[in-house]
N, C-alpha and C positions, 0 to 999 in steps of 0.2 A: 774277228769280224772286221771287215774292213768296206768302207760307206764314201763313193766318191761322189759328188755333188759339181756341175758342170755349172758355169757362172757366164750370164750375160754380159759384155760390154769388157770383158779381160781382155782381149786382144787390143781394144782400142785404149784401154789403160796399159798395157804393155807397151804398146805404140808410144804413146804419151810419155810416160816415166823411166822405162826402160824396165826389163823379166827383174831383177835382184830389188827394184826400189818399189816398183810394183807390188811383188807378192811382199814385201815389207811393210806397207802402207794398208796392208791386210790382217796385218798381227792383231789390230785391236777386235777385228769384227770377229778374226779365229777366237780370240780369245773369251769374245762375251757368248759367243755358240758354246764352245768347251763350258764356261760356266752353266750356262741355261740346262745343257744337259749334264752336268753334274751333279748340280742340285737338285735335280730328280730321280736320278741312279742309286743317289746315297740316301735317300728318304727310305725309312723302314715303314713295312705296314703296320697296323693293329699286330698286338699280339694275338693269337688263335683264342678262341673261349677252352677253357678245359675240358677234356673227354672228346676232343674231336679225333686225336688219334687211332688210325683204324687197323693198326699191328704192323708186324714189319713185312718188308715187300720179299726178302729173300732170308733164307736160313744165315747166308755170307752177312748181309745187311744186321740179324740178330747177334749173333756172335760179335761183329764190330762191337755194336753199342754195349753190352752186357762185359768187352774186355776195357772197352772207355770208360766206363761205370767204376770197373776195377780199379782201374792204375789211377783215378781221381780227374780224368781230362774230362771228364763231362759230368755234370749234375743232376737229379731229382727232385724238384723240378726243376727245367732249365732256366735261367738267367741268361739274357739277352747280354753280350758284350759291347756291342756297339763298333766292333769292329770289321767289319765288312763296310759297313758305310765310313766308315772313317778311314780307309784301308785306299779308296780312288782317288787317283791322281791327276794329271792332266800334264802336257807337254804340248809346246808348238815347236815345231823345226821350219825355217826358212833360208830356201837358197835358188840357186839361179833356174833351178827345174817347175819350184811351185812351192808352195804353203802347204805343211799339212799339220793336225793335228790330234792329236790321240790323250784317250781317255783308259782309262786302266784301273786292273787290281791286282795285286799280285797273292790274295788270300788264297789257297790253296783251294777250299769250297766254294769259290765263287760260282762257277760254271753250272755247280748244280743249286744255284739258286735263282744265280739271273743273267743265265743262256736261253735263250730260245730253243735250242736243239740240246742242250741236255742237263735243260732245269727237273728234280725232282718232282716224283706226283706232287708229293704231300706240299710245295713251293707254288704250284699252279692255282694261280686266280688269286693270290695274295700278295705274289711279289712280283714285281713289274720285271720284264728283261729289258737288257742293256741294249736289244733293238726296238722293244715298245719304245723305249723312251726317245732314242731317236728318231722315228718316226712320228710320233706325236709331236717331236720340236722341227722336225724337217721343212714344215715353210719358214717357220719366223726366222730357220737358219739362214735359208734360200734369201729370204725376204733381209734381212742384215746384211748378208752379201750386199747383194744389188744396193743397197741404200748407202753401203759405203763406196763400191764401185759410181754409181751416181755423185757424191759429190765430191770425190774425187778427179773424176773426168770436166766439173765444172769448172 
């Protein structure tokens, strides 16, 4: 997923400072957005009450967990690891093109947990995706921009 956000008064700060000191003098605001939404990415929800489970969605999907059961990779009942949330990372890159910044996971199940497009049933309405959460922080991003862009230009 990739999320671009277009910023008032850059040009006139590019004017100003010049494109490389510019999108430099940006790192901080990239970096406290990257935070804001990280630390709602990696918030787990409530655990489920037990017996919500309502069987498996595929005969492929049973045989998984029944051979994960097997070899010992997964438990009865499950134990929460804690790693998915622990798992996101964060990066800024700057250079004479622009700022950008990226948030990530490299867990293998993340996607079917907290994708939009191909979060799990049994994930939906429990676990936030990686675009709710951007969008829910999408002004105060917006809104950091400009507030550094502003006094900046002062």
């Amino acid at each position: 997923m990739e999320i671009q956000i277009e910023l008032q008064g850059l040009d006139l700060l590019i004017a100003k400072l010049g494109r490389l000191a510019a999108f430099r003098s940006l790192q901080p605001a990239m970096r406290d957005s990257l935070n804001r939404v990280w630390g709602d990415v990696a918030k787990y929800p409530k655990s489920p009450p037990e017996g919500v489970f309502k069987g498996f969605v595929s005969a492929k999907q049973r045989r998984w967990f029944f051979a994960a059961l097997r070899e010992g990779r997964i438990e009865v009942p499950y134990k929460r690891t804690g790693t998915l949330g622990r798992s996101w990372t964060m990066k800024v890159d700057t250079n004479i093109d622009g700022i950008e910044g990226w948030i990530g996971t490299n867990t293998i199940y993340a996607p079917w947990v907290q994708d939009r497009n191909r979060q799990a049933a049994i994930h939906q309405g429990r676990w936030q995706t990686a675009q709710d959460v951007f969008e829910k922080q999408r002004a105060w991003i917006v809104q950091r921009f400009n507030r550094a862009i502003a006094q900046l230009l002062r």
